[in-house]
Structures are given as C-alpha cells and as structure tokens.
C-alpha positions as CSV (number, residue, x, y, z in Angstrom):
1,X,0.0,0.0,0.0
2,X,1.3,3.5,-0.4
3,X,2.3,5.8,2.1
4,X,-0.2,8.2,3.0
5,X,2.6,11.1,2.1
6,X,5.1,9.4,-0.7
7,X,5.4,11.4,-4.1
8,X,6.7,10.9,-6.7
9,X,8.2,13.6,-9.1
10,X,9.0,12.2,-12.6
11,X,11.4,14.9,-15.0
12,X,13.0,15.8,-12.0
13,X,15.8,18.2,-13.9
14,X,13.6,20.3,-16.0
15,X,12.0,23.3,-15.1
16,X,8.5,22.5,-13.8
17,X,10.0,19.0,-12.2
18,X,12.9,21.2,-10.2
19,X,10.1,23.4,-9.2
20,X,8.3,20.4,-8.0
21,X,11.0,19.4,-6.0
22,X,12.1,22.8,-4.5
23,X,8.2,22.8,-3.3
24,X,8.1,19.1,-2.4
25,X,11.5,18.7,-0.9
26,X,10.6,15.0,0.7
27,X,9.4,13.7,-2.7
28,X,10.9,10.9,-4.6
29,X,12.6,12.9,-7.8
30,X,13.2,10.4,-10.5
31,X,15.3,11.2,-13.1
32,X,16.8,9.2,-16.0
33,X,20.4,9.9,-15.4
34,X,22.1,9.6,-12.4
35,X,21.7,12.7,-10.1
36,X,21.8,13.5,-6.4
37,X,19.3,12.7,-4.4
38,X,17.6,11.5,-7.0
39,X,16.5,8.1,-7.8
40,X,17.3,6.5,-11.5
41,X,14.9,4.9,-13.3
42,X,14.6,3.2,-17.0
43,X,11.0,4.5,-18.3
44,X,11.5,1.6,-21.3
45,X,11.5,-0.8,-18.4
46,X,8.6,-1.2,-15.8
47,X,10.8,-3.2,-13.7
48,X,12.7,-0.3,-12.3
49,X,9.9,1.4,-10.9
50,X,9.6,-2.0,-8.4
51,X,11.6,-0.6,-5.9
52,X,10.5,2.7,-5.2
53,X,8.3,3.0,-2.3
54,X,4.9,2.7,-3.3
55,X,3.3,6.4,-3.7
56,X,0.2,8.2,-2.9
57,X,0.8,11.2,-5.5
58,X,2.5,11.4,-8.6
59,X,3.8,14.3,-10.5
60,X,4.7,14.0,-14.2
61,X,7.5,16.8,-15.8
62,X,8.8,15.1,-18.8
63,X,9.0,16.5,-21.8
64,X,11.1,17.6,-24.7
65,X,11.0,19.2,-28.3
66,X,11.3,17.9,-31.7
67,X,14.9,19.4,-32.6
68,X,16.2,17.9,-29.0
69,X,14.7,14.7,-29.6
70,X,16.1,14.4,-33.3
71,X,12.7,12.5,-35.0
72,X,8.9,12.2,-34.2
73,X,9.7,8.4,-32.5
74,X,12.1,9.5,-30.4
75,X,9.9,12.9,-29.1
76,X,6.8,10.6,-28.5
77,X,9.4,8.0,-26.2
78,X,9.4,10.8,-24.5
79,X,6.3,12.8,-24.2
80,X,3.9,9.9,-24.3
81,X,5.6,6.6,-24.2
82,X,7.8,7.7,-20.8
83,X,4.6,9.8,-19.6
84,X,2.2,6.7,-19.6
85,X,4.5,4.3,-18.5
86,X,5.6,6.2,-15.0
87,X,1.6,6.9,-15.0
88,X,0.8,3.0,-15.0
89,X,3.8,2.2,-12.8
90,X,2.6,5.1,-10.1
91,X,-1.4,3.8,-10.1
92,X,0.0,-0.1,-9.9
93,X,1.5,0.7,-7.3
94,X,-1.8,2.6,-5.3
95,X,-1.0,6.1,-6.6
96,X,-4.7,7.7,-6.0
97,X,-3.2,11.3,-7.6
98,X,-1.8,12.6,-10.5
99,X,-0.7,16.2,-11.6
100,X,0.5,16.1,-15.2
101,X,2.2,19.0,-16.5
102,X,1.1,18.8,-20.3
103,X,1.2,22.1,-23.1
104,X,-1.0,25.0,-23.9
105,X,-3.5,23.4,-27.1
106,X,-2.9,20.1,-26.2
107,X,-5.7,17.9,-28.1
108,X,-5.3,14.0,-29.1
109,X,-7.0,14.8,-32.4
110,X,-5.0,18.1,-33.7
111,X,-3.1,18.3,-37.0
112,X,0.1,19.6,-34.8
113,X,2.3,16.8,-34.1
114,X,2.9,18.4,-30.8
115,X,0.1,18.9,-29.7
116,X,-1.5,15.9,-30.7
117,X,1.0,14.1,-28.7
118,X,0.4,15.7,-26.0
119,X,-3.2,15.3,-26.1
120,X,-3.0,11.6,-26.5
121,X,-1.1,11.6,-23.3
122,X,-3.6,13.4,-21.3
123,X,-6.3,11.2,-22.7
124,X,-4.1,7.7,-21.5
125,X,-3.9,9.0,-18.3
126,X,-7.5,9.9,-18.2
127,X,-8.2,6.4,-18.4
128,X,-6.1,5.1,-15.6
129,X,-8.4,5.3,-13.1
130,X,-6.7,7.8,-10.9
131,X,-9.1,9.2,-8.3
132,X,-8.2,12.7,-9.5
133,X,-6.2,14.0,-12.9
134,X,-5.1,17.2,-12.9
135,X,-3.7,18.4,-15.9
136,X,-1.7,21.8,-16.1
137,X,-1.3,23.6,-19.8
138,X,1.1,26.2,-19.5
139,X,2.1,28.5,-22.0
140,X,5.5,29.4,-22.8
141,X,7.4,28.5,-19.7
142,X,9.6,31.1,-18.5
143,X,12.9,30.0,-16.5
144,X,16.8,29.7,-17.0
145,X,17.6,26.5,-18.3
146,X,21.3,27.3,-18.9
147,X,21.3,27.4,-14.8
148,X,20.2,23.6,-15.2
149,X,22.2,22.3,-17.7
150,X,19.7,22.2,-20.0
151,X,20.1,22.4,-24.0
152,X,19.3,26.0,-25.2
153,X,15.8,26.2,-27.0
154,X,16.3,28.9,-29.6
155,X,12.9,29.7,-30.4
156,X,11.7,29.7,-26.6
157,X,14.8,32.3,-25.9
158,X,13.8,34.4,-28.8
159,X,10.2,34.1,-27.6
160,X,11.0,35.1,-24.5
161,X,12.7,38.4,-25.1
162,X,10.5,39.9,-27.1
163,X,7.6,38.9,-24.6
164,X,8.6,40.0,-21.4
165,X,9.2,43.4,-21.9
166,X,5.6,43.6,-23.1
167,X,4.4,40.4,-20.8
168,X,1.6,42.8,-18.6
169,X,-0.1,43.6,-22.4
170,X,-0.5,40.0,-23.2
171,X,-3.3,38.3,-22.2
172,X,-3.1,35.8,-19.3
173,X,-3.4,32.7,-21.4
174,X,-0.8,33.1,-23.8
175,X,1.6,34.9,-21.5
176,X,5.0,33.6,-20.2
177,X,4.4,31.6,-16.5
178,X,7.4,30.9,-14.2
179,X,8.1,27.2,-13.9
180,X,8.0,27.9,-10.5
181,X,4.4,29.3,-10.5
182,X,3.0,25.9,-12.6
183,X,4.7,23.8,-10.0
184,X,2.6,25.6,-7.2
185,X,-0.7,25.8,-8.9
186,X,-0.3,21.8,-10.0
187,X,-0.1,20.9,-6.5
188,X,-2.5,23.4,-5.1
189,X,-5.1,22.0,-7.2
190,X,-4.0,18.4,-6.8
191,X,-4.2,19.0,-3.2
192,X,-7.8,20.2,-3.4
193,X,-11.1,18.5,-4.1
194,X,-12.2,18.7,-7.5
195,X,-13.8,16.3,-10.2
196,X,-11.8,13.1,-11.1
197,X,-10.3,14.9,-14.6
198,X,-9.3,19.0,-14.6
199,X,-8.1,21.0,-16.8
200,X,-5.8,23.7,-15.6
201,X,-4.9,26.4,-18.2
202,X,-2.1,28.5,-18.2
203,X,-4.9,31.7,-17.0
204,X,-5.5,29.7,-14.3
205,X,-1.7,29.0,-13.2
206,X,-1.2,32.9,-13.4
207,X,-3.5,33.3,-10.7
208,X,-3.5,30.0,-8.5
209,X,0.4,29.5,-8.6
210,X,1.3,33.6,-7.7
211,X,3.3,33.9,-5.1
C-alpha cells in the first residue's frame, strides 16, 4: 500500500520538475540519469519502478521538443511513451493522484504533431483510473535552463525576449508563466477536491500558482 505522504516527481531536472522538488522537498525525484538525491529509473522498463516506495501522488514533468529529440519516434518515447509508463507504474502501485504537466492546445485529435502528442497523453492518463487528474497547460514557460544544464531552446529564448518586456499587455493565457508558478498551482489544485479529470490552463496558473 502507499504511504499516505510518498510522491513521486517524474522529470526531476527540467523546469517544472525542479520546481516540484524545491516545493516538495521530501518527494521521490526520478530522473533518467544519475543525479543527487535522485532516484534513476529506465522508463522503457517497468521493472525499475519496483523498488521505489509505493506512492500516494505522482507528478509528471517530462517533456522535450522535436529538434532535442532528433525525430517524431524519439519525441513521443518521450512525451507519451515515458509519460504513460511512470503513469501505469505510479497507479500499480496505489498512486490515487496525478498532476500532469502537459502544453497549452494540447488535443489528441489536432493536425500539430505536438500537440497531438500531447493530447493523446492526457487522454491515457485519463483512463487510468486515478481518483483525481489534474492536468496543467502552461504557455511558454519562463525560466533559466542554462542554470540547469539544460540544452538551449532557440525559439523559446527568442520568444522570451521579445515577450517579457511587453508580458503585462498580453493576455493571461498566452503569457509567459514561471516554472516555478505551474509547479505551485499543479499541486494546489491536486491537493484540493475537485472532479476526477481537470483541466488547468495557463490563466488559471497565473493566478492560483502567484506567489
């Protein structure tokens, strides 16, 4: 049975998942390459999720882009593949919660590989039986991934600087969110009641995740 306070924080090293961590300090982080204080685990392989202590919450980071991951196969290993299979391992276990941190215009059916990607991931989880889903859509996330280690994204850097100097003109749903204030509104919501599946948009974040 899972312990009444275990999480578990899978994409511990990106932006969101750090967040996580920083607000979740006693969570399990799990990460694919070795890291302190964080727990390695092989997403290809359900095996290697055996030994974790059996979790009451999960929190799902992962992600990447199309230019990092080199080819469509290898981005969906990641983004849906990786996603569902720490999702199936977390609820085998007695996970009850899930927070999934997903993309703004995420939809299973759209003609945007992305986005359709990400969709289909939201709609697998939907139908693992978790007690309650909550699934965050932030816009462009806004954070310093050279401070991580993290590749540079052109396009999010030149997105970026040309938004936040104008970021209090641009409407709520499509303006730049701090990593830091998804993380806070994911687990604010997951902490409250709610219906089993909800939807949290990046308006939403703006507000619930503020500091």
């Amino acid at each position: 049975m899972p312990d009444s306070t275990t999480t578990w924080i899978a994409g511990a090293t990106g932006l969101v998942g750090r967040a996580l961590c920083a607000d979740m300090p006693d969570a399990v982080a799990l990460v694919r390459r070795p890291q302190p204080g964080a727990l390695t685990v092989d997403y290809t392989r359900p095996a290697s999720f055996a030994a974790l202590p059996a979790p009451r919450r999960l929190f799902i980071a992962l992600g990447t882009t199309l230019a990092q991951a080199g080819s469509r196969e290898a981005f969906r290993a990641v983004d849906f593949d990786a996603v569902l299979a720490v999702a199936r391992a977390a609820r085998a276990a007695g996970a009850t919660h899930c927070g999934l941190v997903s993309a703004l215009g995420a939809y299973a059916r759209s003609a945007v590989f992305y986005n359709r990607v990400k969709g289909e991931a939201e709609d697998a989880l939907a139908g693992l039986g978790f007690e309650r889903l909550v699934i965050a859509r932030p816009s462009l996330l806004d954070g310093d991934r050279a401070a991580l280690g993290q590749p540079h994204r052109a396009g999010e850097a030149w997105s970026l600087r040309l938004l936040r100097p104008v970021a209090g003109l641009v409407p709520l749903r499509w303006r730049p969110i701090a990593a830091a204030r998804v993380a806070r509104a994911l687990r604010l919501a997951l902490d409250q009641p709610g219906p089993v599946v909800q939807v949290l948009e990046s308006s939403a974040m703006q507000t619930l995740g503020a500091p």
